[in-house]
C-alpha positions in Angstrom: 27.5 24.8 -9.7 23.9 26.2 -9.3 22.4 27.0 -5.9 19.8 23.9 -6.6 22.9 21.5 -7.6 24.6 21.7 -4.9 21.7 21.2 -2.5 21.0 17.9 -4.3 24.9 16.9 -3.4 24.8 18.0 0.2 21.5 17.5 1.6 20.8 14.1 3.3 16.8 14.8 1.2 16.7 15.8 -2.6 13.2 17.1 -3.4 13.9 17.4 -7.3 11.4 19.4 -9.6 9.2 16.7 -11.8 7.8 17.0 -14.6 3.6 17.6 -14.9 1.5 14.2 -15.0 0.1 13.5 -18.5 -3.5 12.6 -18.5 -4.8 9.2 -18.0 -8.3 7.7 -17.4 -7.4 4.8 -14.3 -4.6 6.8 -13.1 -2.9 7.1 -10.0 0.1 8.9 -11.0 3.0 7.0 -10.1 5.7 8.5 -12.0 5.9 7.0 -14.8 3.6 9.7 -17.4 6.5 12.2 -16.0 9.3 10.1 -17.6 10.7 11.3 -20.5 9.2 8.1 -22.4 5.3 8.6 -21.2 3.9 6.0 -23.4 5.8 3.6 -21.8 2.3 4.0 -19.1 0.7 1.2 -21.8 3.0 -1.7 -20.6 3.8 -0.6 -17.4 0.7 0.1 -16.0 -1.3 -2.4 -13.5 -4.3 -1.2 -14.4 -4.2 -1.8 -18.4 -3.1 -5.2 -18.9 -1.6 -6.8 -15.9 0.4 -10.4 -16.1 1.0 -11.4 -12.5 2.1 -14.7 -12.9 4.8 -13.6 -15.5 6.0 -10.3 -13.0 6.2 -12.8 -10.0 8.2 -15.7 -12.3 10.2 -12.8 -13.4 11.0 -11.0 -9.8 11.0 -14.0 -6.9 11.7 -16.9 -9.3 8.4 -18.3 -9.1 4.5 -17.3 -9.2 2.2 -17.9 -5.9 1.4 -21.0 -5.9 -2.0 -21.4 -5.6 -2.4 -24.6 -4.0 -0.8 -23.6 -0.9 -4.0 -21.4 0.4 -1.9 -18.2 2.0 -0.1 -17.9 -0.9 -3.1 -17.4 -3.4 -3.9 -14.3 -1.1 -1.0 -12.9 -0.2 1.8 -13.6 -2.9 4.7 -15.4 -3.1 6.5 -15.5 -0.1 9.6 -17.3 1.8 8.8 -16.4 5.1 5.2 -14.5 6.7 6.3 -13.0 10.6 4.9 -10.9 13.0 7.2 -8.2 14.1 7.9 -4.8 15.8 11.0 -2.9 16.0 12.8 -3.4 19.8 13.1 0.4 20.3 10.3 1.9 18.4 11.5 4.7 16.2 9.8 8.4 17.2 7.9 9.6 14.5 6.9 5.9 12.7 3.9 5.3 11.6 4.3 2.0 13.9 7.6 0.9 15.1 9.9 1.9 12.2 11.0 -1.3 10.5 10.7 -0.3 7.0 12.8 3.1 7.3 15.1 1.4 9.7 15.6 -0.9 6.6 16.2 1.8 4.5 18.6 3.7 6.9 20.8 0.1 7.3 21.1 0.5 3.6 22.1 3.6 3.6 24.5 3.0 6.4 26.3 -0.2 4.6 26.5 1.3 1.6 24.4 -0.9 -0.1 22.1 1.8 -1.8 23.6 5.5 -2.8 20.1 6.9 -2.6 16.3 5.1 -1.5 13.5 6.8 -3.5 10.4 7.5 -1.3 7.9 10.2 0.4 8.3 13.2 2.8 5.8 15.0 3.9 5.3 18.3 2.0 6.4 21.2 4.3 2.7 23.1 3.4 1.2 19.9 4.2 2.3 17.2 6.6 -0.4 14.7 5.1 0.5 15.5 1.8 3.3 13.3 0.0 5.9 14.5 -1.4 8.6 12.6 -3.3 12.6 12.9 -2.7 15.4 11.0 -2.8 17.0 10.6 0.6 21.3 9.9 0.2 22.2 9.8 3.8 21.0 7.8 6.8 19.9 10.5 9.0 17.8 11.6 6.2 15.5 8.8 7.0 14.0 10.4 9.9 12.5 12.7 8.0 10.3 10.6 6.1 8.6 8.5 8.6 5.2 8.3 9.0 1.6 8.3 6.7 1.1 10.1 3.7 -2.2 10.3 2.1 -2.4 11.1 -1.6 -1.2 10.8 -5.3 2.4 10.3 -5.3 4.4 10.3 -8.4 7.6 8.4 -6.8 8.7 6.3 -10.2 9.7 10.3 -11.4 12.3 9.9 -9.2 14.1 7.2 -11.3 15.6 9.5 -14.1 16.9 12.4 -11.5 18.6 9.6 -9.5 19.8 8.0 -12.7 21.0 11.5 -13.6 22.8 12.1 -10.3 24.8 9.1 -10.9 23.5 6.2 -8.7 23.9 2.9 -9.7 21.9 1.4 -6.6 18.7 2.6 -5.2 16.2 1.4 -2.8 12.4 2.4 -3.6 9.8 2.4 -0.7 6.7 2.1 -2.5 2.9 0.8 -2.6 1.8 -1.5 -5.1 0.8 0.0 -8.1 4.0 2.2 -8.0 5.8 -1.5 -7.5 4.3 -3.0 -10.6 5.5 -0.6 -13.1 8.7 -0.4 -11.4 9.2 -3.9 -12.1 8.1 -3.9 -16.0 10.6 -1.3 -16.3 13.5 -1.9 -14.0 16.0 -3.7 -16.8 15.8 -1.0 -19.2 16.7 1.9 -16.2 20.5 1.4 -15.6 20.9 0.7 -12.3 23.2 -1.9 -10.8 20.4 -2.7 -8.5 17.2 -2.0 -7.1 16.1 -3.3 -3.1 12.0 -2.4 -3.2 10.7 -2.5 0.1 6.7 -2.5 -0.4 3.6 -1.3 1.6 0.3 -2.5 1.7 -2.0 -0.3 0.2 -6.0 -1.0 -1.0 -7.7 2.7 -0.7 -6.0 5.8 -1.5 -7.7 9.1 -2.1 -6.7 12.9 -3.0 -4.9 14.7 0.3 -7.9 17.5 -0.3 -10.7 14.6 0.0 -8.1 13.3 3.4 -8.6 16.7 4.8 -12.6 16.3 4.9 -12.1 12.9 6.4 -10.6 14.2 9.1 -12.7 17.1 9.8 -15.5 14.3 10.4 -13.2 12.8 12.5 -12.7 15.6 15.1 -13.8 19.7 16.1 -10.6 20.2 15.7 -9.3 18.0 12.7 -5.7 20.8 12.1 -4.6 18.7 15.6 -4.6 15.3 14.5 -1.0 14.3 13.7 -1.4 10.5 13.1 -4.1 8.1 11.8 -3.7 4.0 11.5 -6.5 2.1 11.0 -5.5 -1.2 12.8 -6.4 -5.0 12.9 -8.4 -4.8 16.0 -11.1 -2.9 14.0 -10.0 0.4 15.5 -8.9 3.6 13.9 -5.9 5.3 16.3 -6.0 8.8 16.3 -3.0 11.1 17.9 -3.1 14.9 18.3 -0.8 17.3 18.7 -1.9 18.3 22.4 -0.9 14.5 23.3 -4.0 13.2 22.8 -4.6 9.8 21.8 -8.7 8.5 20.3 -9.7 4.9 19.3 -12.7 5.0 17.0 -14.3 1.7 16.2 -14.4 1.0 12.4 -18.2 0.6 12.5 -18.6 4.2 14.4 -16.2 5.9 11.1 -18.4 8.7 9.4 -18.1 6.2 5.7 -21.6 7.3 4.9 -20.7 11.0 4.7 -17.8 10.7 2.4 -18.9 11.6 -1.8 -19.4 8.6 -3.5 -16.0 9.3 -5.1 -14.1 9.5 -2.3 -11.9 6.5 -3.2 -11.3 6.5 -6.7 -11.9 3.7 -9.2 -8.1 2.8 -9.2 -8.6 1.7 -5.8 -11.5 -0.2 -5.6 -10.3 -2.5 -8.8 -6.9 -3.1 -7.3 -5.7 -6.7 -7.0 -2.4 -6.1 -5.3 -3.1 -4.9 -1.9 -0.2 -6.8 -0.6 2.4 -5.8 -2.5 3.4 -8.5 -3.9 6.0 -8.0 -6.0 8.2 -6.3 -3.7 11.1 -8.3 -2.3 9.9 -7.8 1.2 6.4 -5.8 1.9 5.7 -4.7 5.4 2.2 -3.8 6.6 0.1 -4.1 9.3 -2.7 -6.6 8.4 -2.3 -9.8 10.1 0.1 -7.9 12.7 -2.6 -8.0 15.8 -0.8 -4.6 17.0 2.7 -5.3 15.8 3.6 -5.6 12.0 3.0 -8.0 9.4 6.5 -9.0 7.1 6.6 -11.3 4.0 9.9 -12.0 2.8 9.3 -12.7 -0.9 13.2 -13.3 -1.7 16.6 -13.7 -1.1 17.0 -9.9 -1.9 14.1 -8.9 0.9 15.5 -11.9 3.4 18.4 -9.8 2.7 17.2 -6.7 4.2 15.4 -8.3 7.3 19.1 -9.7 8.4 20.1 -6.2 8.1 18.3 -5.2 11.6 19.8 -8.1 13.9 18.3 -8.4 16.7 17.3 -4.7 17.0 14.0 -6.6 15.5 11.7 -8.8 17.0 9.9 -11.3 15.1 7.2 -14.4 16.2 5.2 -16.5 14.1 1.5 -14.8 12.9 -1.4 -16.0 14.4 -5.0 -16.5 13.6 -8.3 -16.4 15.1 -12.2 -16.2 14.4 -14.2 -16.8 11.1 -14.1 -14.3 7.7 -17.1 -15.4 5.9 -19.7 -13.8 7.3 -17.5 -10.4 7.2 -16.6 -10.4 3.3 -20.4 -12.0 2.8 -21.5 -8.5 4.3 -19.2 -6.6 2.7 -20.2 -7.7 -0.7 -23.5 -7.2 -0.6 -22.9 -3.5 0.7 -20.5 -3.3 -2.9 -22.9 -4.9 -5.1 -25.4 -1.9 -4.3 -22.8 0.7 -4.4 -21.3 -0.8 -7.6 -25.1 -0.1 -8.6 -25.1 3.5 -7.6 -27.9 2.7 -4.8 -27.5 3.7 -1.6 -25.4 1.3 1.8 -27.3 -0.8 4.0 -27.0 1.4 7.2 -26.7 -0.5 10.6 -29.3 0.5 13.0 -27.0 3.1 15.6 -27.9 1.2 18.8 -26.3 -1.5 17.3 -23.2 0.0 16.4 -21.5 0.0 19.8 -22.4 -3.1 20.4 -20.6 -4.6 17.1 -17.5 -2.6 17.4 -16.9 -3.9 21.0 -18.0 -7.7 19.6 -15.5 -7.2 16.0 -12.4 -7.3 18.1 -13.4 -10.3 19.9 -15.2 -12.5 17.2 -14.4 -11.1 14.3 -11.3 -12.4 11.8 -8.1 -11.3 13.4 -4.5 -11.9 12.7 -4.1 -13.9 9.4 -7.8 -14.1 8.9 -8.6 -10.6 9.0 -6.1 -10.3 6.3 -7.3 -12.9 4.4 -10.8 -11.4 4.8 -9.4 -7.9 3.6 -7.9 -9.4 0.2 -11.0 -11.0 -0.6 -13.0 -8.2 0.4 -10.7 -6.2 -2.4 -11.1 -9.2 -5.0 -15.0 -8.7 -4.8 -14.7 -5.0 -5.1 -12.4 -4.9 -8.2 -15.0 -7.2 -10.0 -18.2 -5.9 -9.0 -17.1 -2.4 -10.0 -15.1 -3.2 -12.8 -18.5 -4.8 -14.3 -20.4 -2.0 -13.3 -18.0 0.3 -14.5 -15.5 -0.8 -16.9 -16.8 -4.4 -18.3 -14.8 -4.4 -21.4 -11.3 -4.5 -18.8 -12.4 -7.8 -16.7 -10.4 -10.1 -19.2 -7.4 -8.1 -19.1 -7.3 -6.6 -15.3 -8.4 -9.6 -13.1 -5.8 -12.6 -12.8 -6.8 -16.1 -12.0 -5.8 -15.9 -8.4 -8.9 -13.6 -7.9 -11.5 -15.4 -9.3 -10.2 -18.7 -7.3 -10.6 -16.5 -4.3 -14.3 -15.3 -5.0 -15.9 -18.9 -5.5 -16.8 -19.8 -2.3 -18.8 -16.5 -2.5 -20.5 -17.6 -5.8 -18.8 -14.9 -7.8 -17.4 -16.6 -11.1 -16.7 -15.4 -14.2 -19.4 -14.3 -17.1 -18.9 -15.0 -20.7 -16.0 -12.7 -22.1 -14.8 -11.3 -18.7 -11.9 -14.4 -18.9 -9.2 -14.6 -21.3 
């Protein structure tokens, strides 16, 4: 047995060697152009030809159904709670519910492995993927990672070490091709605990964020943006910073800060995981949907060392998303972003919290804040890909906005 192999059978996290990515325009590198079958990208891929009513028939049973209104923005769901974690976990990136998940898994013996991101020991913002086999493992892997993460690699190491039942803590495009591919893996079975994810960007690009964040940016240990239109900041000194959204250096960031795979994703709520946990309508505590027997599954697994309450809602969202896409319409243009006047800044971010869409609302504004930007820069960008990348459930959720579709961008 090599030195390497008998890590991987002792060590509670397995940081195998992957493959290099193969080159793709609208990538984000989940994993899968490191498989041994790269082509298999042209299927699996959310951002070629998507079929979300077919992946959510296929996963929960049914597609959203888009009469009943949270549904067309969030996804299919059984159940849509607010909750928090009793005793907070040290280290989470809030109070720990989705590796506390994870660890119960690992703990039953329900999963011989869960597939997700560490930070990389050069890097603590950078993500790196492993496959964690023992419960204790889990605490190494809490918190935010910001960057390209190829987690779907893991499949064929784990395959390869023998498991027959994973878990996968992943954000939505990584979910998607997961799921086109998941019958033709091997495994027994697959629990997929999903994220919410709209804007990624490179760790490198991170890094500059931060340093416009703070004098002192090699300090700051944790960053949420939350649902009271606040940034959190922590720093290693103890320190904590809240730093209104509207006061965020955005206009300093390079134009390509966020790449084009963000801003034409339809998914930002996960929803074809069996449960997704995020932090949008969560008004300071998290945000679960339970999408299926397999995610209700999970949630039962932390008893009552979870607390849960019914979401609430509050204030109006159309004159946010209004706003928001007339700013995209002149960056999809390449002109420059209306600029609030700075004495009116402080004055907003202390009126946002108060008047703005919070609670389900605010998440419902984000999702259609995210339909109008995958349209407007697909057109700008990419026309030719409208008929094939945006779903119905989009344009239903742009009309009140007056976007509709133009002649060949529908199927």
């Amino acid at each position: 047995m090599t030195d390497a192999t008998l890590r991987a059978a002792t060590d509670p996290v397995w940081t195998p060697e992957l493959p290099q990515a193969a080159a793709r325009g609208l990538c984000t590198d989940c994993g899968v152009s490191r498989m041994a079958n790269p082509k298999a990208c042209a299927t699996a891929c959310q951002f070629i030809q998507p079929d979300y009513p077919a992946m959510e028939t296929k996963v929960h049973g049914r597609a959203r159904d888009l009469a009943q209104g949270d549904e067309m923005f969030f996804g299919p769901y059984r159940a849509m709670l607010r909750a928090r974690m009793a005793e907070p976990k040290p280290g989470a990136q809030w109070t720990g519910i989705t590796t506390s998940i994870a660890q119960r898994l690992l703990e039953r013996g329900l999963v011989e492995a869960v597939l997700t991101m560490a930070p990389d020991p050069a890097d603590s913002w950078k993500p790196m993927p492993v496959i964690v086999t023992k419960a204790e493992g889990m605490a190494q892997v809490r918190g935010m990672r910001m960057g390209y993460a190829p987690l779907l690699a893991l499949l064929e190491p784990a395959r390869a070490r023998g498991f027959t039942r994973v878990a996968i803590i992943g954000i939505p495009c990584q979910v998607y091709a997961l799921r086109t591919l998941e019958r033709d893996l091997g495994f027994e079975r697959i629990y997929v605990i999903g994220t919410p994810c709209s804007d990624n960007t490179t760790t490198e690009n991170f890094h500059s964020f931060l340093k416009l964040l703070d004098p002192k940016p090699e300090t700051i240990t944790y960053l949420e943006f939350c649902a009271d239109y606040h940034v959190e900041l922590r720093f290693s000194d103890g320190r904590h910073r809240r730093i209104p959204f509207l006061l965020l250096p955005i206009s300093k960031l390079p134009g390509d800060f966020f790449p084009l795979t963000c801003r034409t994703c339809v998914d930002y709520t996960n929803s074809l995981a069996d449960i997704t946990v995020g932090y949008m309508a969560g008004r300071g505590e998290q945000w679960l949907l339970v999408r299926n027997a397999r995610g209700q599954e999970m949630l039962d697994l932390l008893g009552d060392e979870v607390i849960t309450e019914a979401p609430s809602s509050a204030g109006k969202r159309a004159s946010a998303v209004s706003g928001f896409i007339a700013n995209t319409r002149l960056a999809a243009g390449g002109l420059p972003l209306r600029a609030m006047p700075n004495f009116l800044r402080p004055l907003m971010g202390w009126l946002m919290p108060r008047v703005g869409p919070r609670g389900l609302e605010f998440a419902r504004a984000r999702v259609e804040m995210k339909a109008a930007e995958t349209v407007l820069h697909l057109r700008q960008k990419h026309p030719a890909r409208m008929k094939r990348m945006v779903p119905a459930h989009v344009w239903k959720l742009l009309q009140p906005y007056g976007i509709t579709p133009e002649k060949g961008e529908v199927q």
